[in-house]
N, C-alpha and C positions, 0 to 999 in steps of 0.2 A: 668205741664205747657202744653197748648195745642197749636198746631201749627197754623200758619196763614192761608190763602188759598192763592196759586201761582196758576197767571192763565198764561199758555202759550199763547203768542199770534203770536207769531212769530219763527221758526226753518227750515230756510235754511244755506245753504253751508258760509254763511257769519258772520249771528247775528244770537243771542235768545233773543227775547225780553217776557219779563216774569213780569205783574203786578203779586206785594205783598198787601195785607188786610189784616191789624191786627186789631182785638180787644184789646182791654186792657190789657195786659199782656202778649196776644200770643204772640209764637216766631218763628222762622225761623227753630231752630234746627242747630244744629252744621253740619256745612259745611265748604270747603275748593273752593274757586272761582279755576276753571283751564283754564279761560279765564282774559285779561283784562274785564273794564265794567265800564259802567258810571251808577250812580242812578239819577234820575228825580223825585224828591218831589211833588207829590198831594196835599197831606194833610201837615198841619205843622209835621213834625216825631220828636218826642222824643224818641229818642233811646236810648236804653241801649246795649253797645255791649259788650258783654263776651269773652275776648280775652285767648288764651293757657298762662299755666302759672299761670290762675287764676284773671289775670288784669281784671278790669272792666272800661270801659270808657262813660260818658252819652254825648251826642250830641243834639245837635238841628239842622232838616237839615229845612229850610223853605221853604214852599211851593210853586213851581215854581223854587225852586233853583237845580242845578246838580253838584256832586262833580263826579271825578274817583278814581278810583284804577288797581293797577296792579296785575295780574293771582298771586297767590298764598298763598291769604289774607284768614285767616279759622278767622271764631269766630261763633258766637250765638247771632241773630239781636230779640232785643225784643222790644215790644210796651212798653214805660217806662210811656207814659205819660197816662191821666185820658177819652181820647177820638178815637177814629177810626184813624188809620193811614193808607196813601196808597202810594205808591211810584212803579215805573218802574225803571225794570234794563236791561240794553240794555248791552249783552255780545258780545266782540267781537272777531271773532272766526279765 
């Protein structure tokens, strides 16, 4: 599987803000967030996220929409669906 492109846009004393581009299948790569963080939807995102343990969970986040989470969430974010996905993640530090 090949990874997405993460573009930094943002790294001072406060946030990261950091656009994600996936292609069809690219993925993110196994990580662990060590910050809170919000995700901000571009594209419609069909995710497929690969959770420890094995779990697999699919999503639909839509475009324009934002969900959060809290520091300590690890998984494997993949493009699940048939078209370009793009999404921002604003860490807060």
């Amino acid at each position: 599987m090949t990874h997405c492109t993460a573009t930094q846009l943002i790294d001072d004393a406060r946030t990261r803000v950091t656009r994600f581009d996936f292609e069809p299948g690219q993925d993110t790569g196994w990580h662990k967030h060590g910050f809170d963080y919000v995700i901000t939807a571009i594209t419609d995102c069909h995710m497929r996220l690969e959770l420890p343990g094995g779990e697999v969970n699919e999503v639909t986040v839509p475009a324009g929409t934002a969900y959060r989470r809290d520091a300590g969430v690890e998984h494997n974010v993949i493009n699940a669906g048939d078209a370009p996905m793009s999404f921002v993640e604003v860490e807060l530090k």
